[in-house]
KETILUM-297019 format. One record per residue (C-alpha): chain; x, y, z. Coordinates in Angstrom, 2 decimals, always signed. Example, Ala and Ser with C-alpha at 12.3 -4.5 7.8 and 13.67 -1.06 7.14 Angstrom:
BEGIN
palo: A X: +12.30 Y: -4.50 Z: +7.80
palo: A X: +13.67 Y: -1.06 Z: +7.14
***
This chain:
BEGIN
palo: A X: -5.00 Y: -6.32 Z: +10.42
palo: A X: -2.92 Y: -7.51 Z: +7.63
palo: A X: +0.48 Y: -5.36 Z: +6.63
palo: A X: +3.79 Y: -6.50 Z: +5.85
palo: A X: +6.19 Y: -6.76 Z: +9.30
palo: A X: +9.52 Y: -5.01 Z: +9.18
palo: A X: +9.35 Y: -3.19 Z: +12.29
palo: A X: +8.50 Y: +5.28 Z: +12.57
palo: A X: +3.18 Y: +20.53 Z: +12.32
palo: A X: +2.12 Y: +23.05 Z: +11.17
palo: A X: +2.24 Y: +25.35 Z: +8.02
palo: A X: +0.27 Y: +28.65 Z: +6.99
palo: A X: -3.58 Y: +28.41 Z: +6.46
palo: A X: -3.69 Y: +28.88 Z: +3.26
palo: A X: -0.88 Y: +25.77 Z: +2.66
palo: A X: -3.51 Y: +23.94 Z: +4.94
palo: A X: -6.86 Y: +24.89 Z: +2.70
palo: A X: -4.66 Y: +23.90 Z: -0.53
palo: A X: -4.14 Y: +20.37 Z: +0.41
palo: A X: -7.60 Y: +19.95 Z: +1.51
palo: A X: -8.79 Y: +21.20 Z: -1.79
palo: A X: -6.47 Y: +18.60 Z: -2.98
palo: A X: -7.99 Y: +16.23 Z: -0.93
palo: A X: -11.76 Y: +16.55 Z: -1.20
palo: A X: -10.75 Y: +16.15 Z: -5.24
palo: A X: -8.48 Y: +12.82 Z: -4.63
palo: A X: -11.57 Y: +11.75 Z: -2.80
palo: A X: -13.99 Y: +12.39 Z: -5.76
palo: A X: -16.20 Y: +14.45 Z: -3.99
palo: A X: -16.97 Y: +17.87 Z: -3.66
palo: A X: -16.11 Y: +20.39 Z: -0.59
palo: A X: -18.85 Y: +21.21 Z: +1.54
palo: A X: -20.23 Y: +24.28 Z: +0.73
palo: A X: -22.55 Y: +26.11 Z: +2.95
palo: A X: -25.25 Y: +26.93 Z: -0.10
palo: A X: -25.32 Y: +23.11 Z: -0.34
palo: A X: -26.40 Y: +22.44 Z: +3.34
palo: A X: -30.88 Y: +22.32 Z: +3.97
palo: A X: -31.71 Y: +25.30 Z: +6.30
palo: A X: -34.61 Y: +23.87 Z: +8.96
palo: A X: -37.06 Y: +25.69 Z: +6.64
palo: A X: -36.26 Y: +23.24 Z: +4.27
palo: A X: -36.92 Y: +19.98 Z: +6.54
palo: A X: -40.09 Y: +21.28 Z: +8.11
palo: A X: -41.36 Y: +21.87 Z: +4.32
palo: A X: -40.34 Y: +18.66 Z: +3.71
palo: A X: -41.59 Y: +16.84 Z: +6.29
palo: A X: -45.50 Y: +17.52 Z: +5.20
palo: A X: -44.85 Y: +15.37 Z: +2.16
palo: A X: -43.66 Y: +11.73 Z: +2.03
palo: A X: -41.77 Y: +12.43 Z: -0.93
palo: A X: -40.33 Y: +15.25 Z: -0.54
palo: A X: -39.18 Y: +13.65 Z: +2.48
palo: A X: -37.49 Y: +10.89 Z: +1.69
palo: A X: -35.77 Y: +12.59 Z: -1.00
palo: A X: -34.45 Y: +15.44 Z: +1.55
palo: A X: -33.19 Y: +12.08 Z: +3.70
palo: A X: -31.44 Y: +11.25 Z: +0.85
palo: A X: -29.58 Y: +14.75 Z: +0.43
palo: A X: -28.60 Y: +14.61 Z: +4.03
palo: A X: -27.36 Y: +11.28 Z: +3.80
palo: A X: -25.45 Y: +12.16 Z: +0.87
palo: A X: -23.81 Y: +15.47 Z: +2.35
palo: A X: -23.23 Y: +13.09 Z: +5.78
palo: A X: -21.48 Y: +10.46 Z: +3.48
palo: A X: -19.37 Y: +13.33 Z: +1.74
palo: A X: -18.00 Y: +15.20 Z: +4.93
palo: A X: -17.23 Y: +11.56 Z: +6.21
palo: A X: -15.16 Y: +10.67 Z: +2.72
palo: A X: -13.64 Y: +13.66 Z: +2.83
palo: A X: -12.44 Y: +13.49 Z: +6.47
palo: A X: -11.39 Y: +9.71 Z: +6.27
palo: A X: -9.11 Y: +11.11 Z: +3.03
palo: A X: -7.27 Y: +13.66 Z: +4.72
palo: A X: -6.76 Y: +11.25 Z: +7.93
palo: A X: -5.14 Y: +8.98 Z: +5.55
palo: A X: -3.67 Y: +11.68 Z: +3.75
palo: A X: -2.32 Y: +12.75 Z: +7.12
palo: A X: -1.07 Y: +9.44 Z: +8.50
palo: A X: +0.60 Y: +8.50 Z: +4.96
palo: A X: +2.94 Y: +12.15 Z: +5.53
palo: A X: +3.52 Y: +11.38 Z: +9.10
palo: A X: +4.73 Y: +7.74 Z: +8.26
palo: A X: +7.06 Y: +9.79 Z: +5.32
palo: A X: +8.38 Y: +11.89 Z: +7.98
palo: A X: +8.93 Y: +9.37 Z: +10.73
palo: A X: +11.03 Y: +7.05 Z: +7.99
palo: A X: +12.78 Y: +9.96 Z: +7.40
palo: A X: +13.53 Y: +11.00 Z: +10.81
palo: A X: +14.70 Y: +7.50 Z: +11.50
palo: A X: +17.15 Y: +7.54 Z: +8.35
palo: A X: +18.51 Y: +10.86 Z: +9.39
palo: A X: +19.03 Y: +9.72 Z: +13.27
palo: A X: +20.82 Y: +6.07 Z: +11.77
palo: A X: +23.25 Y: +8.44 Z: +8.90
palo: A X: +23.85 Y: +10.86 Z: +12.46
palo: A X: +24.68 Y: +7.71 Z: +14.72
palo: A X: +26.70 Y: +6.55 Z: +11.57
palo: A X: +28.86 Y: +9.43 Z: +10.70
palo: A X: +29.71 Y: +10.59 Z: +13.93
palo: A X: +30.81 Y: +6.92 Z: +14.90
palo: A X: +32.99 Y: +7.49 Z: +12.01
palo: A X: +34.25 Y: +10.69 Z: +12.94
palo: A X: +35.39 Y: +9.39 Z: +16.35
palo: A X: +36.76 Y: +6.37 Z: +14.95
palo: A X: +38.65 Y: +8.54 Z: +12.97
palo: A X: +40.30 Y: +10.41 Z: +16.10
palo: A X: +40.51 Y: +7.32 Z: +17.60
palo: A X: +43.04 Y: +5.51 Z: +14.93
palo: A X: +44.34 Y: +9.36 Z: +14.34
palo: A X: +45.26 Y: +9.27 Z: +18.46
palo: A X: +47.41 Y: +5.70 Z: +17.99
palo: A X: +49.15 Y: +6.25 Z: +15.45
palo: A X: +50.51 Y: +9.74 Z: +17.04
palo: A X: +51.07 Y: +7.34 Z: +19.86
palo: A X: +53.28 Y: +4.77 Z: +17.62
palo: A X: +55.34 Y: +7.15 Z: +16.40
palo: A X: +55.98 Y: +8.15 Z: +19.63
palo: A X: +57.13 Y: +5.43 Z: +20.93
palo: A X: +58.72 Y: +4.49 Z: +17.15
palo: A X: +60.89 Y: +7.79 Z: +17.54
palo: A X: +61.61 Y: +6.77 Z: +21.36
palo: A X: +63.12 Y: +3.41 Z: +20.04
palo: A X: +64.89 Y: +5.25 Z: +16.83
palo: A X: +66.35 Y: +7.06 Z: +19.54
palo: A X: +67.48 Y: +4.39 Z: +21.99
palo: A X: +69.39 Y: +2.97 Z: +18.72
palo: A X: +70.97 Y: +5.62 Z: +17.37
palo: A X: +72.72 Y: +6.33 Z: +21.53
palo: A X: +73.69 Y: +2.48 Z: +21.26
palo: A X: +75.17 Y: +2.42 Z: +18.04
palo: A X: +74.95 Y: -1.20 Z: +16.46
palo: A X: +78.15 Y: -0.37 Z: +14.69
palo: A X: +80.20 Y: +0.68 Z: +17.67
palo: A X: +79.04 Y: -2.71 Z: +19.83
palo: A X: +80.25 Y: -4.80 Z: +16.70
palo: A X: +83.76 Y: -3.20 Z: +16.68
palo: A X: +83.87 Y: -3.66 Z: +20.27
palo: A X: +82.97 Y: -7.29 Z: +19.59
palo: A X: +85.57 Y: -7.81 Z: +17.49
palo: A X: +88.47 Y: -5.76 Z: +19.38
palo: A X: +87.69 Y: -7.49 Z: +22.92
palo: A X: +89.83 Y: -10.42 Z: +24.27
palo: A X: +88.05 Y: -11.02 Z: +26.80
palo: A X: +85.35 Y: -14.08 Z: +26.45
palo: A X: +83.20 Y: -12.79 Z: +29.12
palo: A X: +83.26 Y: -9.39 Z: +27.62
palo: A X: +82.34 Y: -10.70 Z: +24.56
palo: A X: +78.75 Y: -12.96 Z: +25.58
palo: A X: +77.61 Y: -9.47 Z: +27.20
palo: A X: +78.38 Y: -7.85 Z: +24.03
palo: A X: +76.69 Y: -10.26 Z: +22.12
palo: A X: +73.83 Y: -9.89 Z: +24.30
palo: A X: +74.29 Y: -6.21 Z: +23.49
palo: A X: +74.34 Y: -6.71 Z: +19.80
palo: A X: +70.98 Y: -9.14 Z: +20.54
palo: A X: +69.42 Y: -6.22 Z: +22.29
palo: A X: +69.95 Y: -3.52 Z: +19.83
palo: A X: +69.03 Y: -5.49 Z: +17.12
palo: A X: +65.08 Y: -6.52 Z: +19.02
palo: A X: +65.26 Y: -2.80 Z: +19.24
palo: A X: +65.30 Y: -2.02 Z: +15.82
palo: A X: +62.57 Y: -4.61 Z: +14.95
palo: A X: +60.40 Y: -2.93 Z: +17.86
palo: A X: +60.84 Y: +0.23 Z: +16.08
palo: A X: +60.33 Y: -1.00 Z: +12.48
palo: A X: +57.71 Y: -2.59 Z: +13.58
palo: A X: +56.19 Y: +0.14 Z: +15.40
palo: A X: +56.83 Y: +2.62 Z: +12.72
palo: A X: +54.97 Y: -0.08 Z: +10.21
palo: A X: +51.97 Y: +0.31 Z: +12.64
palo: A X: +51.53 Y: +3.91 Z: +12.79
palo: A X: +51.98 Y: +4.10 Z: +9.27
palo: A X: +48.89 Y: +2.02 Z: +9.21
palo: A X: +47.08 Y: +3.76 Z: +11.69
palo: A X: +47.59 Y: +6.95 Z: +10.07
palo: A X: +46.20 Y: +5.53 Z: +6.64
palo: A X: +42.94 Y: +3.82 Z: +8.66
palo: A X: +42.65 Y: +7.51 Z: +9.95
palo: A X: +42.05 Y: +9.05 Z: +6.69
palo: A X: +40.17 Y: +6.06 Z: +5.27
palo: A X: +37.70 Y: +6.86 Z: +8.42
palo: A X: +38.20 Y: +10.69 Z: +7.96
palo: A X: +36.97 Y: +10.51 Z: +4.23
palo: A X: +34.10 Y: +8.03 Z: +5.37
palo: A X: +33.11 Y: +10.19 Z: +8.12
palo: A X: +32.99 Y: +13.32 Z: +5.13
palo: A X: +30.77 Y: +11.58 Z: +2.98
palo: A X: +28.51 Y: +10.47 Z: +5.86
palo: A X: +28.19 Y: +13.56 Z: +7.01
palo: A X: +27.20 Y: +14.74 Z: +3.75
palo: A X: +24.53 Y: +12.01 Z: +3.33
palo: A X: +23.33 Y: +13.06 Z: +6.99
palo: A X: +22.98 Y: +16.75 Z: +5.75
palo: A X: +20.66 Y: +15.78 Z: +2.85
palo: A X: +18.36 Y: +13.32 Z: +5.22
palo: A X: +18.41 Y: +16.18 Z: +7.05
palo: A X: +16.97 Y: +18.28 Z: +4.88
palo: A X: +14.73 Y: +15.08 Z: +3.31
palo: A X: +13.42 Y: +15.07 Z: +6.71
palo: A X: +12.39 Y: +18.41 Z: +7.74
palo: A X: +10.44 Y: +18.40 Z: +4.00
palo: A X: +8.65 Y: +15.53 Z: +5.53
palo: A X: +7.87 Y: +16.98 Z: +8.55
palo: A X: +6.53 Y: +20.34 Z: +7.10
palo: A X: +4.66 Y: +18.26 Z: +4.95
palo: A X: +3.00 Y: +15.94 Z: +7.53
palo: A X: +2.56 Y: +19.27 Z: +9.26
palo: A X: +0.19 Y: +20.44 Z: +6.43
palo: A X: -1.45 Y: +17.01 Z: +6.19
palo: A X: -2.42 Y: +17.23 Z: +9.80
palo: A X: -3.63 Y: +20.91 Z: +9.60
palo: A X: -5.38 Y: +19.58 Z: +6.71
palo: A X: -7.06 Y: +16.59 Z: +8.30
palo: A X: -8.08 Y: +18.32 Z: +11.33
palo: A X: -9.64 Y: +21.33 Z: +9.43
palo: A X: -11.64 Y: +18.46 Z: +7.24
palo: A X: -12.78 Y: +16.88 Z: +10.82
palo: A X: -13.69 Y: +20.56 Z: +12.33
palo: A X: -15.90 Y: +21.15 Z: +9.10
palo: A X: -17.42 Y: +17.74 Z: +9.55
palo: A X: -18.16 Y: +18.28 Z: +13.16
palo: A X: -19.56 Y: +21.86 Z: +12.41
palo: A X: -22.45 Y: +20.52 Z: +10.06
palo: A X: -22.88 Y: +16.50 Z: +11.01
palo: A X: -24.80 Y: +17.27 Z: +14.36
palo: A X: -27.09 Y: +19.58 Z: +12.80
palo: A X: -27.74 Y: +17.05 Z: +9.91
palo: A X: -28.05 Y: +14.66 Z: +12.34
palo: A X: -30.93 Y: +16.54 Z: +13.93
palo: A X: -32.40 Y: +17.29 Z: +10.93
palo: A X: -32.23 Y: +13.30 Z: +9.58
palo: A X: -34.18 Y: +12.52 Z: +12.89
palo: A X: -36.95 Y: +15.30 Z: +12.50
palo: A X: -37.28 Y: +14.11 Z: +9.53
palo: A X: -37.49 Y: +10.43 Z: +10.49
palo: A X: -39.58 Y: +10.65 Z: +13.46
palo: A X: -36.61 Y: +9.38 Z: +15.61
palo: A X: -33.37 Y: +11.00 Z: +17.70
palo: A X: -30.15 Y: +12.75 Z: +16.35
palo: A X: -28.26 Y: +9.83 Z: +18.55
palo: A X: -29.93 Y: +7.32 Z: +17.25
palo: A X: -29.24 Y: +8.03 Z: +13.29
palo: A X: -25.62 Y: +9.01 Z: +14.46
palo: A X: -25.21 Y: +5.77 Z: +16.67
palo: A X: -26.84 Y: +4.27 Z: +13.20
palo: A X: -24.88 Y: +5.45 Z: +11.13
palo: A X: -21.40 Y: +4.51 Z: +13.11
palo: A X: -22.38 Y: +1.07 Z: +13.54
palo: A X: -22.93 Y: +0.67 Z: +9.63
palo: A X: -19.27 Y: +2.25 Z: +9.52
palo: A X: -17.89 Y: -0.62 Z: +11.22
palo: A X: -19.72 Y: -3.40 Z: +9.65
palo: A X: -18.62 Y: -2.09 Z: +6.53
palo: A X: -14.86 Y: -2.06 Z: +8.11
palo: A X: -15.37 Y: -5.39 Z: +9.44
palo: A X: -16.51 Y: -6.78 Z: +6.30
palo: A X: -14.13 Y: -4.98 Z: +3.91
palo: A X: -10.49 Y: -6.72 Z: +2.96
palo: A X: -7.82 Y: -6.78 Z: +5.47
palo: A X: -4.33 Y: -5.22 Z: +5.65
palo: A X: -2.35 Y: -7.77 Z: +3.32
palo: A X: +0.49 Y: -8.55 Z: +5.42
palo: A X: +1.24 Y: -8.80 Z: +8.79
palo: A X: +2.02 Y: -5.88 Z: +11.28
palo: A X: +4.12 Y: -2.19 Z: +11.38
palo: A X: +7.51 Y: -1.38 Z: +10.52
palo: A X: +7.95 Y: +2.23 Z: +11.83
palo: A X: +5.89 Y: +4.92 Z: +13.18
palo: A X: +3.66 Y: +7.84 Z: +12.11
palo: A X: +3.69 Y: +10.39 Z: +14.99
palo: A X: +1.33 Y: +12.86 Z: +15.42
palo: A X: +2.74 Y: +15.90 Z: +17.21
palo: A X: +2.15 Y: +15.95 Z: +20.87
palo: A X: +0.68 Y: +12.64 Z: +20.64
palo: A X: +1.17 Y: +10.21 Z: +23.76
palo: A X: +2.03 Y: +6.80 Z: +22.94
palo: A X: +1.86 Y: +4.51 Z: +26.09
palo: A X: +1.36 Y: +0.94 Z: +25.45
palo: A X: +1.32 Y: +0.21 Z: +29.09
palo: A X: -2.23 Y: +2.61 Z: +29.52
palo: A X: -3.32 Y: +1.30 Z: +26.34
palo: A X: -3.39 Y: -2.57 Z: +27.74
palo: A X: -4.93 Y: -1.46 Z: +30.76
palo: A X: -7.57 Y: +0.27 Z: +28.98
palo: A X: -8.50 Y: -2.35 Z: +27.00
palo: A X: -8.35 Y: -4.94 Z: +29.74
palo: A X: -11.45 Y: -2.65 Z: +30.97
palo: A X: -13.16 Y: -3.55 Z: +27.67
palo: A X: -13.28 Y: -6.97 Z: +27.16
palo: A X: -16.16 Y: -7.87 Z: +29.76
palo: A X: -18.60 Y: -5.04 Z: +27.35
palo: A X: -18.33 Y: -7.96 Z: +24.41
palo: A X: -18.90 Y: -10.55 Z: +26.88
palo: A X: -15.28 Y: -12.02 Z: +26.75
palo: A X: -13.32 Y: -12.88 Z: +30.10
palo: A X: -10.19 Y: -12.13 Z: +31.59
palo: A X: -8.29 Y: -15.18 Z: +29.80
palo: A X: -8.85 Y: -13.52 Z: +26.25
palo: A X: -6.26 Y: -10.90 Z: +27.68
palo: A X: -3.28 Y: -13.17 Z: +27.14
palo: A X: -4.69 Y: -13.45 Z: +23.07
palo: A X: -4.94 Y: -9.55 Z: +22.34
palo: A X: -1.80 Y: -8.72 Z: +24.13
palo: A X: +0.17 Y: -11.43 Z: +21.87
palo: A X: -1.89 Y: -9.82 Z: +18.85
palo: A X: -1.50 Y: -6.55 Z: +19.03
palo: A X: +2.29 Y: -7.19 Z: +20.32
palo: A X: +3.06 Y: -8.79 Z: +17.24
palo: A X: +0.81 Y: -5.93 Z: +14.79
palo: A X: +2.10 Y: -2.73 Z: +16.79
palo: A X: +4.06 Y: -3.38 Z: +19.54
palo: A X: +0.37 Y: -1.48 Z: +21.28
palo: A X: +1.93 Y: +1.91 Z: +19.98
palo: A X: -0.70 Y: +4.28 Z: +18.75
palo: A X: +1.76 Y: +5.58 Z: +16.21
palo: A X: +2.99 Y: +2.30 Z: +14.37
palo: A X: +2.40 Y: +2.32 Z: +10.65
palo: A X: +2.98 Y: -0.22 Z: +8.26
palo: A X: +5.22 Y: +1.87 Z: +5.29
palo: A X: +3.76 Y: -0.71 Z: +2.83
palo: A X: +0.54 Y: -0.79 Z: +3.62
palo: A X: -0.06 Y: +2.53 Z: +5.42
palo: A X: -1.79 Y: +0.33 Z: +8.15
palo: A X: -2.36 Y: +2.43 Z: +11.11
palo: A X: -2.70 Y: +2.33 Z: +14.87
palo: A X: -2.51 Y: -0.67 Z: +17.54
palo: A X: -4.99 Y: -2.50 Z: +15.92
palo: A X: -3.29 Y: -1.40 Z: +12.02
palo: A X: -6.30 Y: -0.86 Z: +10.49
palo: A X: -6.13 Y: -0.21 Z: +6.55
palo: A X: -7.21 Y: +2.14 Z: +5.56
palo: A X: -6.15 Y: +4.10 Z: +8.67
palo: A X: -9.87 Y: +5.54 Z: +8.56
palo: A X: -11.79 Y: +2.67 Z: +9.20
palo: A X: -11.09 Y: +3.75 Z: +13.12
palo: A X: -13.04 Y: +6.84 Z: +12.43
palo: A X: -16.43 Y: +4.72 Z: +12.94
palo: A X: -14.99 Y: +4.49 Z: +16.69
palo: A X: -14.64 Y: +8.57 Z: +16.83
palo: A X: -12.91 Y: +11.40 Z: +15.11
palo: A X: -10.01 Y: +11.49 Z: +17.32
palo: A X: -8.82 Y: +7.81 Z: +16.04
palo: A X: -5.40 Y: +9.58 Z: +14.62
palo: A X: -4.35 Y: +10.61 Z: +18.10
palo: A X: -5.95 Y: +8.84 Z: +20.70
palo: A X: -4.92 Y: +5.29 Z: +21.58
palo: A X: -8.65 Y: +4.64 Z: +23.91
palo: A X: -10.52 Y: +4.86 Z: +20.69
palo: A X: -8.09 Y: +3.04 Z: +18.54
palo: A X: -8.97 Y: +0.20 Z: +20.84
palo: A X: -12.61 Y: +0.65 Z: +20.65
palo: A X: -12.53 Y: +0.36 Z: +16.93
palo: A X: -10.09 Y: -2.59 Z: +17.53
palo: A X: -11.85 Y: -4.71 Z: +19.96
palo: A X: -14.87 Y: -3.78 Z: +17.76
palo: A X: -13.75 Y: -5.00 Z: +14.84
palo: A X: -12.47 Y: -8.32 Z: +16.42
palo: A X: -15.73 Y: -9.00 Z: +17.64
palo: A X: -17.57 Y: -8.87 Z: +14.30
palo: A X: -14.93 Y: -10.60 Z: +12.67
palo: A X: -13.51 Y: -13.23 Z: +14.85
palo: A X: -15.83 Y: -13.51 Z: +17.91
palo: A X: -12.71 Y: -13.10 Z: +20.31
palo: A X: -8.81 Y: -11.81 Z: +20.66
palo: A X: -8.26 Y: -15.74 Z: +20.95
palo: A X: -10.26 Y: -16.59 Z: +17.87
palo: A X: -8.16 Y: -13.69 Z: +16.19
palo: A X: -4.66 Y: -14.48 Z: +17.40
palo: A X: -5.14 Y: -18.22 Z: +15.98
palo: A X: -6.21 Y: -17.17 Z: +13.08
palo: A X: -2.72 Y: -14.82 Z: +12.87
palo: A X: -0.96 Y: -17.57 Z: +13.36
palo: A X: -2.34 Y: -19.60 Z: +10.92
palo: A X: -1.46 Y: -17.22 Z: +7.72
palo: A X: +2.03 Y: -16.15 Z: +6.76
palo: A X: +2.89 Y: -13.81 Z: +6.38
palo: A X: +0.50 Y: -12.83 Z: +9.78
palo: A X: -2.73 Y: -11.06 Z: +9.60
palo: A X: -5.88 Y: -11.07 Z: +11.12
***
């Protein structure tokens, strides 16, 4: 899917019911409410009259298409929070690496220039036993020619001495001021660090609430879709599975057929807690797939190159422009939900939607990855 390529748990209840009253209103519906639901009563009185039928269809469908909405809004809701936090988390782990480099760079350049002086006072030492003055008068008191080249070479020495320890002392001086440059450095990192740090746990109670959120939406829309399901059929003269199977397959035309992702793959990750990302499992399992659409082996080598260059195969990449989602970064993230309701967390039916949506739009990974290649920036 398109998305711009850059290349990252759990409150109270009652935080959880607030943001899913938030929700249901972004979404412009309203919450399901059990008043609203038809009781069987309702269907088998229905049923007698054509009418009255159809127009009971019609509810159902409506209330089906509402719990749907509503769950596809907080699993975007949720995914858009868990991208927040994992940008956040990566910020804070960069200003950690960052200030404690710092910091030890600090000790380091604190460390030599203890050294220098050291070996500075060491030197300052040497000189002040050998006494430049007291070779000089000797210099100029001796008779002797031979005595006087060694003193010279005396008077050589002493001086190479002194511009050892000058040049020493110069050194730690400088050492000692690159030490507090890094010291001061290292403060203020440290103080950015402590405010990503708190930026970051925000983030992460708030995904926390998002996901609570989401998967309260999707246990509501669970609780009531089966029995409208049922009820669709008996009205309809047909099978629950059938209108459900229906009604999935119109979900992914409609993905299939709806705009891409403008752009061209993730740039950092959403993680659900406890999720497993393993891109490894995920290639194998789709490998699996390919011969249910009718394509061979060799169309392998395409979707690995795809969804290399989209996700990386991570189940958790997310596009912070786009909010594209998933291996295959689908936008809106909920698009996957035609493939099942666990499309946040599970990597099996991200490919499913995936390799779906492929198929109705391209015919084949191959098809796909040319026609990724063939836009810039890349999308499909």
């Amino acid at each position: 899917m398109r998305g711009a390529r850059v290349r990252r748990f759990w409150r109270g209840s009652a935080a959880a019911a607030a943001l899913t009253a938030v929700l249901v209103v972004a979404a412009g519906v309203a919450p399901a409410n059990a008043d609203g639901y038809p009781s069987w009563d309702d269907v088998q009185a229905a049923k007698n009259n054509a009418s009255a039928a159809q127009a009971e269809v019609d509810r159902i469908n409506g209330l089906l298409t509402t719990l749907q909405t509503a769950a596809n809004a907080a699993g975007d809701l949720a995914v858009k929070r868990l991208g927040e936090y994992g940008t956040a988390e990566t910020a804070l782990q960069t200003a950690t690496a960052k200030a404690q480099s710092l910091a030890e760079k600090a000790q380091e350049a604190s460390a030599e220039a203890d050294a220098l002086k050291t070996q500075s006072g060491r030197l300052a030492e040497q000189l002040t036993r050998a006494g430049t003055s007291s070779v000089s008068l000797r210099l100029f008191l001796s008779p002797n020619a031979a005595r006087s080249d060694s003193l010279l070479y005396q008077l050589g020495a002493v001086s190479k001495l002194a511009d050892q320890a000058s040049s020493l002392y110069a050194r730690a001086n400088a050492q000692r001021n690159l030490a507090a440059s890094l010291s001061e450095q290292a403060s203020s990192a440290q103080k950015v660090r402590d405010q990503l740090a708190v930026e970051a746990k925000k983030a992460l109670e708030a995904a926390t609430a998002a996901k609570q959120a989401a998967d309260a939406q999707l246990a509501d829309q669970k609780q009531h879709a089966d029995t409208l399901y049922a009820q669709l059929a008996t009205l309809k003269n047909t099978e629950a599975s059938v209108e459900k199977s229906y009604a999935e397959g119109q979900a992914a035309a409609a993905a299939a057929a709806a705009a891409a992702n403008p752009g061209g793959g993730s740039d950092g990750f959403a993680p659900p807690p406890g999720m497993v990302v393993d891109p490894a499992g995920a290639q194998a399992y789709a490998a699996s797939r390919l011969s249910a659409f009718g394509w061979g082996g060799d169309q392998m080598g395409c979707l690995i190159k795809l969804w290399n260059h989209e996700s990386g195969w991570r189940a958790d990449a997310y596009n912070t422009s786009s909010g594209a989602y998933g291996i295959p970064q689908a936008w809106p993230a909920s698009k996957m939900s035609s493939a099942g309701p666990d499309w946040l967390t599970n990597q099996n039916t991200q490919v499913n939607w995936g390799l779906d949506y492929i198929n109705r739009a391209y015919g084949s990974p191959c098809a796909a990855w040319t026609f990724e290649m063939s836009h810039d920036p890349n999308w499909y």
